[in-house]
Legacy VTK file of the C-alpha trace (Angstrom):
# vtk DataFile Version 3.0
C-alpha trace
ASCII
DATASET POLYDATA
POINTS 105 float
-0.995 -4.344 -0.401
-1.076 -0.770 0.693
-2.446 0.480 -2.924
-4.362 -2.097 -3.327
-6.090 -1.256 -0.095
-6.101 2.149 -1.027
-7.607 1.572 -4.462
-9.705 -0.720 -3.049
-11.196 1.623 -0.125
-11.969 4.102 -2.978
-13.601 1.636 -5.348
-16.039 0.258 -2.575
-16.670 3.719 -1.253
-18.292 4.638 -4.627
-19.646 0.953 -5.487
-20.452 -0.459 -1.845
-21.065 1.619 1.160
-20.901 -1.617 3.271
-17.896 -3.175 1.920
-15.945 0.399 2.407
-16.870 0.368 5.647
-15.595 -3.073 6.362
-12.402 -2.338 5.150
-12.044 0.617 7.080
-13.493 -1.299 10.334
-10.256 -3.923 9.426
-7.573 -4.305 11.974
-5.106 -5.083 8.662
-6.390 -2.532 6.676
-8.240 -0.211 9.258
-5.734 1.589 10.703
-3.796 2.443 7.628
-6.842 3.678 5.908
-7.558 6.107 8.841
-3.997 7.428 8.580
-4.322 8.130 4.852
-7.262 10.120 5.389
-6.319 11.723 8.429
-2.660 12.513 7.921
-2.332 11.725 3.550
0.564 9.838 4.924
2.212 6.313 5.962
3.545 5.304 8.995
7.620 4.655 8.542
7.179 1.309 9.422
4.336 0.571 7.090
6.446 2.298 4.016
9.775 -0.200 5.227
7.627 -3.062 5.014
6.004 -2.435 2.058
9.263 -1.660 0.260
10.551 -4.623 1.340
7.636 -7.143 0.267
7.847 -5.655 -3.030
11.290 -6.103 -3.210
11.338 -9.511 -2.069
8.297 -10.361 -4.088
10.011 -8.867 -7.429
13.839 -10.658 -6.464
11.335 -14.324 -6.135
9.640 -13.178 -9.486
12.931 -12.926 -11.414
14.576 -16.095 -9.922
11.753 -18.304 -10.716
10.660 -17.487 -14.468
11.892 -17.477 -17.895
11.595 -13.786 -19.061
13.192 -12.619 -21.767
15.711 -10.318 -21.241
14.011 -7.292 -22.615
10.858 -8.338 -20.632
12.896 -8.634 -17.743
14.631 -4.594 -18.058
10.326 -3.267 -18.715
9.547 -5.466 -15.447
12.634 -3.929 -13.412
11.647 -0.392 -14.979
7.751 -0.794 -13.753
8.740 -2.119 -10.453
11.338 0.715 -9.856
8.177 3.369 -10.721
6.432 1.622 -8.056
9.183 1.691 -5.543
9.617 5.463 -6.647
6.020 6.302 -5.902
6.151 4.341 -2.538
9.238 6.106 -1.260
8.332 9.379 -2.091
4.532 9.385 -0.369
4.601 11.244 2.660
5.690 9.610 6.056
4.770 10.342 9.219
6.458 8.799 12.390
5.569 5.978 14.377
4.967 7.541 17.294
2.635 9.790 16.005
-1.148 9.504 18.071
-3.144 7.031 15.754
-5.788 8.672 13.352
-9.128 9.072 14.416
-11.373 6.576 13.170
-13.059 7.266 9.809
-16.338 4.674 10.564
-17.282 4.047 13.388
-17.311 0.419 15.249
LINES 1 106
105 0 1 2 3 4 5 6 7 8 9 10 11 12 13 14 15 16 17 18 19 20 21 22 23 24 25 26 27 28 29 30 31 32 33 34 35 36 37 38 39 40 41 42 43 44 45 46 47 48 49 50 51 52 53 54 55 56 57 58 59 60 61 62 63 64 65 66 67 68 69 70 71 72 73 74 75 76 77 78 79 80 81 82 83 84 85 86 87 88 89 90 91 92 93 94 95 96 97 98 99 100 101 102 103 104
């Protein structure tokens, strides 16, 4: 979720003006955009809970299919990259004041 919104945000702001701006005008997405582009940083809490959907998401994954076993140790590797990349972006705390808006209402 948070790269896709990220990837997403970039995307439309080069494609679609309008969309871009409705993503950043998003209560989901909204204020997490404005802290990326404020502060190039996640809350703590947003980083926990995306760590722990992917994580969850990746243990369901593995339960419920029929990899084979060498599929299985390049899906672990990817996913481990991904946690990797999540856990070292910069984190900024929860009680930090909220980014200034980035479009306005």
């Amino acid at each position: 979720m948070l790269f896709r919104s990220l990837l997403a945000s970039w995307c439309f702001y080069r494609g679609s003006p309008r969309i871009h701006a409705w993503l950043h005008r998003s209560k989901v997405f909204g204020p997490l955009l404005d802290d990326w582009h404020h502060y190039h940083a996640l809350r703590g809490s947003m980083k926990q809970r995306a760590l722990a959907m992917v994580a969850a998401v990746v243990v369901a994954s593995l339960l419920l299919n029929a990899l084979p076993g060498w599929l299985r140790w390049v899906f672990f590797a990817l996913v481990a990259a991904g946690l990797y990349t999540i856990w070292s972006l910069p984190t900024i705390p929860d009680d930090a004041p909220p980014a200034p808006r980035t479009v306005e209402e």
